[in-house]
N, CA, C and O atoms as CSV, one atom per row, in Angstrom:
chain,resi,resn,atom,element,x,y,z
A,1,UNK,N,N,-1.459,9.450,8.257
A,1,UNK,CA,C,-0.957,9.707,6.912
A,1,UNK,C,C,-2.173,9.840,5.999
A,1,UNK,O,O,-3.086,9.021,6.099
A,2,UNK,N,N,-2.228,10.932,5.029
A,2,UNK,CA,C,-3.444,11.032,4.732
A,2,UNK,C,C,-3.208,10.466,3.032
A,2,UNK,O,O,-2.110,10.496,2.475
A,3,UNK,N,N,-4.571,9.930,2.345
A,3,UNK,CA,C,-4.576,9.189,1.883
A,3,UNK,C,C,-4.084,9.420,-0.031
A,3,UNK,O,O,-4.156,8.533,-0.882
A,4,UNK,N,N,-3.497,11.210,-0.303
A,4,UNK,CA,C,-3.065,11.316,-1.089
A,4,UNK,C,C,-1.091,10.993,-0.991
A,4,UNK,O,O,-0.215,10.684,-1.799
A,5,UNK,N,N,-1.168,11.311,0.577
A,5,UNK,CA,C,0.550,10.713,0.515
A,5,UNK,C,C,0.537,8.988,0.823
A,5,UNK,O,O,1.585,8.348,0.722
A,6,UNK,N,N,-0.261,8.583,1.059
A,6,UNK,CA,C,-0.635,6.918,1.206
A,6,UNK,C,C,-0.476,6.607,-0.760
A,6,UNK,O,O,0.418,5.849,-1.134
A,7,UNK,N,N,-1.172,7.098,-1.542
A,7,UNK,CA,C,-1.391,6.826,-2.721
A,7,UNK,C,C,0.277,6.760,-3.809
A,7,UNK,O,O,0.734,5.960,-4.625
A,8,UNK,N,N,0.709,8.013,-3.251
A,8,UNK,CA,C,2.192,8.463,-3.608
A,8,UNK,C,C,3.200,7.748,-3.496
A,8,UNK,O,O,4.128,7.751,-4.305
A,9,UNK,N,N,3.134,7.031,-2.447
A,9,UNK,CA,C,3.992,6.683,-1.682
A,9,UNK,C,C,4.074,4.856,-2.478
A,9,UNK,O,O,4.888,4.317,-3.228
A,10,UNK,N,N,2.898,4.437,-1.883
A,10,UNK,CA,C,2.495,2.992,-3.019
A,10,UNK,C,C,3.491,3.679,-4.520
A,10,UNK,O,O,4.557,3.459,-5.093
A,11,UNK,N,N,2.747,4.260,-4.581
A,11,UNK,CA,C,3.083,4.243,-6.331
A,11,UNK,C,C,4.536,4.180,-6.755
A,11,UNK,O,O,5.013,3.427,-7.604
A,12,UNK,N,N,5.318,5.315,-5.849
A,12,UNK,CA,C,6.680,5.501,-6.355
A,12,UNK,C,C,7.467,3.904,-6.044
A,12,UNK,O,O,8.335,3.428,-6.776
A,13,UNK,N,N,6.763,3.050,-4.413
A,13,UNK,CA,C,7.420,1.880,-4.716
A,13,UNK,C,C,7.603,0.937,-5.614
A,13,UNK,O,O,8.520,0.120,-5.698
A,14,UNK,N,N,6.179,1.180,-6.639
A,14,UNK,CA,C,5.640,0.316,-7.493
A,14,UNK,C,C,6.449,0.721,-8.344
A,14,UNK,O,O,6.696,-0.245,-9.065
A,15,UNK,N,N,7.349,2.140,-8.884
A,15,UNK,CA,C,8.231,1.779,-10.067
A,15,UNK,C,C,7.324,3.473,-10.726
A,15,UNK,O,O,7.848,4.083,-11.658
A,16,UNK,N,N,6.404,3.837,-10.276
A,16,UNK,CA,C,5.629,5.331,-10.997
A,16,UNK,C,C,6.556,6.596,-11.001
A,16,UNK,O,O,7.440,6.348,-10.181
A,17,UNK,N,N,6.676,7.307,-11.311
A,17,UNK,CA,C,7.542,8.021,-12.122
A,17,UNK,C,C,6.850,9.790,-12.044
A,17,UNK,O,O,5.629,9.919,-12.138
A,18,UNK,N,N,7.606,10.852,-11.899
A,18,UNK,CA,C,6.956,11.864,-12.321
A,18,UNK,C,C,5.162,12.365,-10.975
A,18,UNK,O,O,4.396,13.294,-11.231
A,19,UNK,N,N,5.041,11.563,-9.910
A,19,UNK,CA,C,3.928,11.494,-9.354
A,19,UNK,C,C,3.656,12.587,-9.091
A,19,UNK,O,O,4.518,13.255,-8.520
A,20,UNK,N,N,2.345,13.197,-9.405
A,20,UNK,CA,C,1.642,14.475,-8.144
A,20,UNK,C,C,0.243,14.480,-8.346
A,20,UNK,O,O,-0.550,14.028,-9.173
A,21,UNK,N,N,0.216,15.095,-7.384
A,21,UNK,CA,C,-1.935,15.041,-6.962
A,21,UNK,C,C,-2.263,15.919,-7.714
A,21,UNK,O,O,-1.464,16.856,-7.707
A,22,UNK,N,N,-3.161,16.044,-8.420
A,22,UNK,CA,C,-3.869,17.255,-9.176
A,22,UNK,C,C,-5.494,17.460,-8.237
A,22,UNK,O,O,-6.585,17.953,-8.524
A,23,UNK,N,N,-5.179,17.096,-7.580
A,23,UNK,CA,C,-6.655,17.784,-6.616
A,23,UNK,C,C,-7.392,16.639,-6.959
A,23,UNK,O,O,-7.076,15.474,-6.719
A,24,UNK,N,N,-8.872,17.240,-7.808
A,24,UNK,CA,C,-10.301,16.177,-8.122
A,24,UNK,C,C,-9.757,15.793,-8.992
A,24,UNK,O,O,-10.500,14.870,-9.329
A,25,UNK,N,N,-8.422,15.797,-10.129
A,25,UNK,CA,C,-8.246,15.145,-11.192
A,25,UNK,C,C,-7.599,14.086,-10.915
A,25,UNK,O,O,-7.263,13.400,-11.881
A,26,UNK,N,N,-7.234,13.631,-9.580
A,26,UNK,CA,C,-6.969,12.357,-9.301
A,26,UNK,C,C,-5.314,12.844,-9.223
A,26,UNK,O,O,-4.911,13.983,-9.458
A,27,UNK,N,N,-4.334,11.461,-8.761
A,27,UNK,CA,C,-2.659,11.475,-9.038
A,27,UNK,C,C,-2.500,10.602,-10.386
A,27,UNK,O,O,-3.023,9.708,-11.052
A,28,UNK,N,N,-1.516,11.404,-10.325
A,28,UNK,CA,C,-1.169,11.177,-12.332
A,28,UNK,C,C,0.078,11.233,-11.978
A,28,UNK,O,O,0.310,11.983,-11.030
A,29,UNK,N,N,1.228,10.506,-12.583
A,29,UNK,CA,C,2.441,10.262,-12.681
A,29,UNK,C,C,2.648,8.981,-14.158
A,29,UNK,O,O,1.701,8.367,-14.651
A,30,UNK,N,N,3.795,8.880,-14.507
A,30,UNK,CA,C,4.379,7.988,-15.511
A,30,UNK,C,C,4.638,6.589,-15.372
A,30,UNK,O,O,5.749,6.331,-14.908
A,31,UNK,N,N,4.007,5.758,-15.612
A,31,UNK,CA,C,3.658,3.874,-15.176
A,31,UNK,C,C,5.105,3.636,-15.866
A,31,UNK,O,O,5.634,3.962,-16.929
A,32,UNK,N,N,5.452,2.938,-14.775
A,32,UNK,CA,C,7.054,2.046,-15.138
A,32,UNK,C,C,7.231,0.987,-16.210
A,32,UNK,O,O,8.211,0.243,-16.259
A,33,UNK,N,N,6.119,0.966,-17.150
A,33,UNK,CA,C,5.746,0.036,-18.279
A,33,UNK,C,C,5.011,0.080,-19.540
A,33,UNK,O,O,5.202,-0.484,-20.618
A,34,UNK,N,N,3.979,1.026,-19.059
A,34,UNK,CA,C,3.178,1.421,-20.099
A,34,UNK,C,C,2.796,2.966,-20.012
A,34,UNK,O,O,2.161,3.598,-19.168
A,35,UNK,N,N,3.626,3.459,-21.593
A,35,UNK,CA,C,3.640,4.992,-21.176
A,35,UNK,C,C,2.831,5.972,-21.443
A,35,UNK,O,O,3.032,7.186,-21.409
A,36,UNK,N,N,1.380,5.035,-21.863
A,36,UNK,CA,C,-0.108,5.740,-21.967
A,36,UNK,C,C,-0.772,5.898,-20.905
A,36,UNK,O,O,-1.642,6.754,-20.749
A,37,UNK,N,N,-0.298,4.822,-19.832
A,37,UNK,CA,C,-1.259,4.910,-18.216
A,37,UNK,C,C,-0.827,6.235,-17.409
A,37,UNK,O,O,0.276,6.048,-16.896
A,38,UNK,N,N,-1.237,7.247,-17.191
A,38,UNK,CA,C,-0.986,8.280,-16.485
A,38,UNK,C,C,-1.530,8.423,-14.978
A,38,UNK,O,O,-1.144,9.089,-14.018
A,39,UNK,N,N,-2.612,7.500,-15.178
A,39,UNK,CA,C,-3.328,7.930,-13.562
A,39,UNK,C,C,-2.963,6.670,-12.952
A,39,UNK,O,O,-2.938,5.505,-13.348
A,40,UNK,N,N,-2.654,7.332,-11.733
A,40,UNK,CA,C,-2.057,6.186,-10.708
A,40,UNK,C,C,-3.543,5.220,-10.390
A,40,UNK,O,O,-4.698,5.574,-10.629
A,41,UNK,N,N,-3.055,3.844,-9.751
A,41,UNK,CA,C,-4.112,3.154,-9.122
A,41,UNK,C,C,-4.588,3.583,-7.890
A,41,UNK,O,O,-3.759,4.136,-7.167
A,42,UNK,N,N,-6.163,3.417,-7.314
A,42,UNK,CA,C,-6.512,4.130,-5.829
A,42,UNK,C,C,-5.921,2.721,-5.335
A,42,UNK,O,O,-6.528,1.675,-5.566
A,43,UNK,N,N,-4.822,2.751,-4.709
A,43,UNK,CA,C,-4.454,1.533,-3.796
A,43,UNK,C,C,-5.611,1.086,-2.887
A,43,UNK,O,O,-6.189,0.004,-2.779
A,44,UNK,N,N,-5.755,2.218,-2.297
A,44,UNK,CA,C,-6.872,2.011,-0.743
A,44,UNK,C,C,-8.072,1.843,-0.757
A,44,UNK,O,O,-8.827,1.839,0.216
A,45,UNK,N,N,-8.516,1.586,-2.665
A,45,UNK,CA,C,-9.919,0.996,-2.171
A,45,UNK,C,C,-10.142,0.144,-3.642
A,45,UNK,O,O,-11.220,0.039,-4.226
A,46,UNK,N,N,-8.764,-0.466,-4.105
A,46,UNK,CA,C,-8.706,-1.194,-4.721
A,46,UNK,C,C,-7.963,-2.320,-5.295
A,46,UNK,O,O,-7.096,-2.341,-6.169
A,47,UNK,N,N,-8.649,-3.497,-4.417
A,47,UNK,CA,C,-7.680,-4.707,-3.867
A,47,UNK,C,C,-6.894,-5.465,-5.130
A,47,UNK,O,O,-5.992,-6.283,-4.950
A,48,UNK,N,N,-7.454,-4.999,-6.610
A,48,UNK,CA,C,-6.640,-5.408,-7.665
A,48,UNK,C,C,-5.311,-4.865,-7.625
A,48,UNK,O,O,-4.319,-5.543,-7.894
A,49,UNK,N,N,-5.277,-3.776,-7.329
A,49,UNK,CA,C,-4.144,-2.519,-7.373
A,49,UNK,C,C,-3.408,-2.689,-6.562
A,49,UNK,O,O,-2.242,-2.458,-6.882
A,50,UNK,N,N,-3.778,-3.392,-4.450
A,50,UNK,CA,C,-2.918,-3.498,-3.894
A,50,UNK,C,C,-2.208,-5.357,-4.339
A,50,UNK,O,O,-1.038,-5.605,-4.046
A,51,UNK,N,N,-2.735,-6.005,-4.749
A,51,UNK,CA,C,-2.046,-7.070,-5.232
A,51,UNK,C,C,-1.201,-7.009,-5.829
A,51,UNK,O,O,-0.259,-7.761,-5.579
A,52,UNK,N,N,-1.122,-6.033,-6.970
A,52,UNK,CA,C,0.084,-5.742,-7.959
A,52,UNK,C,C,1.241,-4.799,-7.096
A,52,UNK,O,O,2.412,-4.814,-7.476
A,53,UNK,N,N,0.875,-4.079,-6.052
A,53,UNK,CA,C,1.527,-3.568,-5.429
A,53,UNK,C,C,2.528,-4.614,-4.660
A,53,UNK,O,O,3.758,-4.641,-4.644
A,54,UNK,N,N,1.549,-5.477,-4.019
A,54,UNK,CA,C,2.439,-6.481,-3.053
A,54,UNK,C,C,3.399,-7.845,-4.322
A,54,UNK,O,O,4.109,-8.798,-4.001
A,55,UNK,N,N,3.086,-7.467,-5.409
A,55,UNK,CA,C,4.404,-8.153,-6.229
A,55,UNK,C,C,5.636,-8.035,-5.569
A,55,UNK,O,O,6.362,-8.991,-5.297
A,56,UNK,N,N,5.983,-6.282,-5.186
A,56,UNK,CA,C,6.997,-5.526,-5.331
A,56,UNK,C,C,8.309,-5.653,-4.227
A,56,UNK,O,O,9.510,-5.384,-4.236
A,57,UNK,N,N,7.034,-6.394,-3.013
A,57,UNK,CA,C,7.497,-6.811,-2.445
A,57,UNK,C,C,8.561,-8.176,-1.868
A,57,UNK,O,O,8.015,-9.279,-1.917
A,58,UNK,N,N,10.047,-8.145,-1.328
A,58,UNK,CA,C,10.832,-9.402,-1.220
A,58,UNK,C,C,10.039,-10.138,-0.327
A,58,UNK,O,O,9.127,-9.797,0.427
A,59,UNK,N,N,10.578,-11.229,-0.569
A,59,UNK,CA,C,10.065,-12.405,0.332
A,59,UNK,C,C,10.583,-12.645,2.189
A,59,UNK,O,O,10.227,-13.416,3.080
A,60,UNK,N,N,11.613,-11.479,2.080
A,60,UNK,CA,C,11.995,-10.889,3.445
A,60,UNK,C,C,10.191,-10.135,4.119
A,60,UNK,O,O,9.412,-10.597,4.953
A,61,UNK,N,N,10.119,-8.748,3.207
A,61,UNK,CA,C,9.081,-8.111,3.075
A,61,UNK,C,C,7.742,-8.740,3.308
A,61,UNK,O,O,6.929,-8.299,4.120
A,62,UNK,N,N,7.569,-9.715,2.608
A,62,UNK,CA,C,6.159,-10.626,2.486
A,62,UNK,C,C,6.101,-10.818,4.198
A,62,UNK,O,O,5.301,-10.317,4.988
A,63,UNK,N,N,7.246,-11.726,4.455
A,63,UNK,CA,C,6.684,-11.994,6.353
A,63,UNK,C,C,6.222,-10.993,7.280
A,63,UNK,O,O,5.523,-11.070,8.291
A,64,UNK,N,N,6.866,-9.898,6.602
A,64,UNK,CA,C,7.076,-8.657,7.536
A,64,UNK,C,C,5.796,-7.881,7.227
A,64,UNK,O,O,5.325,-7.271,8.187
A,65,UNK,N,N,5.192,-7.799,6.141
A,65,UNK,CA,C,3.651,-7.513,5.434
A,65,UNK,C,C,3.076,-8.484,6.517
A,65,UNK,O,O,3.048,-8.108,7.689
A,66,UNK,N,N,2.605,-9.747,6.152
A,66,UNK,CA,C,1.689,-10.694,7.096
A,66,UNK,C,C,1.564,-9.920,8.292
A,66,UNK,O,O,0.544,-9.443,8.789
A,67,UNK,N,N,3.018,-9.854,8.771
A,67,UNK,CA,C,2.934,-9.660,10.384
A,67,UNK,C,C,2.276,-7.974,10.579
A,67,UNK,O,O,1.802,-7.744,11.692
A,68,UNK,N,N,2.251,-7.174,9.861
A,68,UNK,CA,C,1.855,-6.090,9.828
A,68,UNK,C,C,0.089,-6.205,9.725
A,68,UNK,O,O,-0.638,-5.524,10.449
A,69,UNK,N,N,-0.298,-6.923,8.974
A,69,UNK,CA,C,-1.818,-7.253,8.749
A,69,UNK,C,C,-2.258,-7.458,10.120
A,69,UNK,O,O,-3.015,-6.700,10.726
A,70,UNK,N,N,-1.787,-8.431,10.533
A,70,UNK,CA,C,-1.837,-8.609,11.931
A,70,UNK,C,C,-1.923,-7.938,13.051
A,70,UNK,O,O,-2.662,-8.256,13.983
A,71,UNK,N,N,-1.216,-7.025,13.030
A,71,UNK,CA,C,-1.048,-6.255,13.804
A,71,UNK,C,C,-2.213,-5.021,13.841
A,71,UNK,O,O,-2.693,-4.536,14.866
A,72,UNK,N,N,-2.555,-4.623,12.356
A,72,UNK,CA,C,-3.430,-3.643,12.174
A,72,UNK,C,C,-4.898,-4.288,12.893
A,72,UNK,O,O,-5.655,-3.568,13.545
A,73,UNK,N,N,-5.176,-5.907,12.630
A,73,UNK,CA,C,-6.451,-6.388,12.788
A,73,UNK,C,C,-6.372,-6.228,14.607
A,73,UNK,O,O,-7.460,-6.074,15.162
A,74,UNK,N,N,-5.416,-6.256,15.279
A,74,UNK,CA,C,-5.375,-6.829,16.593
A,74,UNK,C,C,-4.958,-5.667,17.226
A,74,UNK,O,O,-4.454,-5.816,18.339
A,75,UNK,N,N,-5.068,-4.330,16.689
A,75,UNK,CA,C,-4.558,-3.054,17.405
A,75,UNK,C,C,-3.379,-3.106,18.123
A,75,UNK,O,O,-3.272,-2.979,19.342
A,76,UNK,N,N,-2.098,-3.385,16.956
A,76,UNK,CA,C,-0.983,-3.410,17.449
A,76,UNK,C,C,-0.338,-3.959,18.369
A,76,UNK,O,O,0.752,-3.620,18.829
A,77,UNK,N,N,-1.384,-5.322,18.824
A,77,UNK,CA,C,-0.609,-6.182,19.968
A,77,UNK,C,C,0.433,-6.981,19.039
A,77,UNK,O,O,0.170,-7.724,18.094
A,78,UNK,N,N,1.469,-6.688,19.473
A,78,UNK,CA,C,2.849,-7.607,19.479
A,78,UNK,C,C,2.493,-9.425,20.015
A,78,UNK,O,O,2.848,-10.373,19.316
A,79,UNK,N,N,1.807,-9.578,21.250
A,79,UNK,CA,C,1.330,-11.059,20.807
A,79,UNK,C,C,0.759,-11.860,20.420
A,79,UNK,O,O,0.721,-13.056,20.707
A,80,UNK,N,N,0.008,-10.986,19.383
A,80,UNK,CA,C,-0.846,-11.392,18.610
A,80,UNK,C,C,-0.262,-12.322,17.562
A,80,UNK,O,O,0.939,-12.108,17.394
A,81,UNK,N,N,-0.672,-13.115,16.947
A,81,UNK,CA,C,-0.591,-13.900,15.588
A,81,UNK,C,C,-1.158,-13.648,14.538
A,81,UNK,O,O,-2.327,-14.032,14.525
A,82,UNK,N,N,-0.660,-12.937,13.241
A,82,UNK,CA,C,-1.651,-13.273,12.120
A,82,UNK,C,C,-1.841,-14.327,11.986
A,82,UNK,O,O,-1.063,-15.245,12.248
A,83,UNK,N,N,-3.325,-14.426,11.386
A,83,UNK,CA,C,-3.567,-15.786,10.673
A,83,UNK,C,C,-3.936,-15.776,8.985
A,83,UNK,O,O,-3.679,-14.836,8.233
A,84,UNK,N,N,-4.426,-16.721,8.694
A,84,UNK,CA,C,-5.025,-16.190,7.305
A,84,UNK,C,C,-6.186,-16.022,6.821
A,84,UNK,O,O,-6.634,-15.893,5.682
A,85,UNK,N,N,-6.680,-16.046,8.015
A,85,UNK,CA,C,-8.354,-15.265,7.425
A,85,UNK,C,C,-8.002,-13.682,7.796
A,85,UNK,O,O,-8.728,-12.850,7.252
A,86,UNK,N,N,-6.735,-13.093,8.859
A,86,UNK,CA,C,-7.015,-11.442,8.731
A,86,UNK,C,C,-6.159,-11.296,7.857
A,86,UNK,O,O,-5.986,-10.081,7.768
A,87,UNK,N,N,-5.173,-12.092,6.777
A,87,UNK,CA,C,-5.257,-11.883,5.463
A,87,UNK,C,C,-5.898,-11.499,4.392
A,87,UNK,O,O,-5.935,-10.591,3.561
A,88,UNK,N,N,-6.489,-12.682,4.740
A,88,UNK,CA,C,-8.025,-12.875,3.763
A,88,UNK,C,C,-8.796,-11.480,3.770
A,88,UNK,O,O,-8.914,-10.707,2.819
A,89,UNK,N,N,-9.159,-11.377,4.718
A,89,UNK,CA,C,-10.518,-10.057,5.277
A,89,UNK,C,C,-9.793,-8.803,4.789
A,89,UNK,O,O,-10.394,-7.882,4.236
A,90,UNK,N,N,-8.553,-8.805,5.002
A,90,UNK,CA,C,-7.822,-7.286,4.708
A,90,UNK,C,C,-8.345,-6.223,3.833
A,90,UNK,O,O,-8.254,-6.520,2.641
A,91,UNK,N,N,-8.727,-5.380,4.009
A,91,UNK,CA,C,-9.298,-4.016,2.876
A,91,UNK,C,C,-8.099,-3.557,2.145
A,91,UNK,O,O,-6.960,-3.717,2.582
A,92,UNK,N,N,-8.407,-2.924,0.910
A,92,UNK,CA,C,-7.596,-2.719,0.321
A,92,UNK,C,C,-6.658,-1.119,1.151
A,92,UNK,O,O,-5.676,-0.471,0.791
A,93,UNK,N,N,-7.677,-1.006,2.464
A,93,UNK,CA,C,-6.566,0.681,2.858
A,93,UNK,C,C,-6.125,-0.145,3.810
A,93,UNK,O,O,-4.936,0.084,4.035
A,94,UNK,N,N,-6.749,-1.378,4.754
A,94,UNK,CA,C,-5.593,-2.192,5.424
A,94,UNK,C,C,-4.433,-2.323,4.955
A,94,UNK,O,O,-3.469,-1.719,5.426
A,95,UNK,N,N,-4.337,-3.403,3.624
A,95,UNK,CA,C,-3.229,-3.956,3.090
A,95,UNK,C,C,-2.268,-2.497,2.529
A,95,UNK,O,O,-1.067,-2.555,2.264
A,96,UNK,N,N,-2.864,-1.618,2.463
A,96,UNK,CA,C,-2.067,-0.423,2.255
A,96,UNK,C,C,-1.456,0.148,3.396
A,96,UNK,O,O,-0.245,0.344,3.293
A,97,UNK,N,N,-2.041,0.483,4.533
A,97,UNK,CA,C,-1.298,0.786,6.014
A,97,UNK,C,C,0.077,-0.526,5.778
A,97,UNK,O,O,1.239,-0.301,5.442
A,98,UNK,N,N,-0.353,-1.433,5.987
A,98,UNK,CA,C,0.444,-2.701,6.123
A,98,UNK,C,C,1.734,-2.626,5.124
A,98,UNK,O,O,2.908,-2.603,5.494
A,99,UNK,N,N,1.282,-2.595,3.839
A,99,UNK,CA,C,2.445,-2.223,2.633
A,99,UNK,C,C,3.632,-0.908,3.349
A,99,UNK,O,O,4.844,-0.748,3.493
A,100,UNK,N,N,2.832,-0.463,3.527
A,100,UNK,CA,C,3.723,1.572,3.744
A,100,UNK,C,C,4.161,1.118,4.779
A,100,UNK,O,O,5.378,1.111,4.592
A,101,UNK,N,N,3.906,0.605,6.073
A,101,UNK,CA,C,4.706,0.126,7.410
A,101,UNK,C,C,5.999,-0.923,6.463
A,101,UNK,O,O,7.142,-0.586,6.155
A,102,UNK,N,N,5.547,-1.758,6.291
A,102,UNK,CA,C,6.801,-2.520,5.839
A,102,UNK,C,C,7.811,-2.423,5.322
A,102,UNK,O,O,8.718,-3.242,5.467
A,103,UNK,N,N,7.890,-1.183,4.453
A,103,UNK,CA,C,8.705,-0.770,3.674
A,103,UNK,C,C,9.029,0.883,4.086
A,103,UNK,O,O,9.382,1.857,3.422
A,104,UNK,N,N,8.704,0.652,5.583
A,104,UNK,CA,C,9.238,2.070,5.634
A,104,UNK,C,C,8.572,3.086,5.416
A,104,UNK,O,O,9.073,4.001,6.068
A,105,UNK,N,N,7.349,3.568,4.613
A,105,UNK,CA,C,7.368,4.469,4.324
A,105,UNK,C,C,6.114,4.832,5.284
A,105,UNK,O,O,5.575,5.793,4.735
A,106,UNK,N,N,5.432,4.523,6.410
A,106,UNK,CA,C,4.267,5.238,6.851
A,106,UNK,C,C,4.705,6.156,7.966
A,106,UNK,O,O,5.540,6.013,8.860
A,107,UNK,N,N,3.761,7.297,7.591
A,107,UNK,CA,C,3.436,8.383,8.447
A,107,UNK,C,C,2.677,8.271,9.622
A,107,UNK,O,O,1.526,7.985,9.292
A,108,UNK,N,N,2.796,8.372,10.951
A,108,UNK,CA,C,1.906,8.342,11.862
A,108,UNK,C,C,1.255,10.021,11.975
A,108,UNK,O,O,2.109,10.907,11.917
A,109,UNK,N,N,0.062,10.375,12.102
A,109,UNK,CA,C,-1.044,11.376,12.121
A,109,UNK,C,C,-0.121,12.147,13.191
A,109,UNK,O,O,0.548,11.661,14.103
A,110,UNK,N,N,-0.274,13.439,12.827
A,110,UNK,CA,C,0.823,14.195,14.302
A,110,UNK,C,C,-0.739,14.778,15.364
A,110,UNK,O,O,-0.574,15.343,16.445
């Protein structure tokens, strides 16, 4: 999934409005709160942005996030365990793979 539909995708969960890529001018869409912010947040390389993202998430969601972190750190072994240092360590395009799996929305690369 490449990282302008990764960006899109965050955003519209977050409540963004109106979204599209303008190329080098960045994605611009309408903030679900404040109706001067036009440019979306770079989720994937900015761990302030995916925090506010993972608000959005239920507390169903939250376990199902963890376990996704996990999974990304341990190359998809199923018996693996997260813990909370590959919490901790997570990049902000980790915790973004992880977000978009949880909620459905990731693309696997064809």
């Amino acid at each position: 999934m490449n990282t302008e539909k990764q960006r899109i995708a965050i955003a519209e969960a977050c409540g963004w409005k109106e979204i599209a890529d303008w190329g080098a001018g960045g994605i611009n869409g309408k903030h679900p709160t404040e109706p001067w912010v036009e440019v979306t947040p770079d989720y994937l390389a900015d761990l302030n942005a995916m925090h506010e993202a993972e608000k959005v998430l239920t507390v169903g969601q939250r376990i199902e996030y963890v376990r996704d972190i996990g999974f990304i750190f341990t190359g998809r072994n199923d018996r693996a365990i997260p813990d909370w240092w590959m919490i901790h360590e997570a990049t902000a395009a980790q915790r973004a793979e992880a977000f978009l799996r949880t909620i459905g929305k990731w693309e696997d690369d064809k």
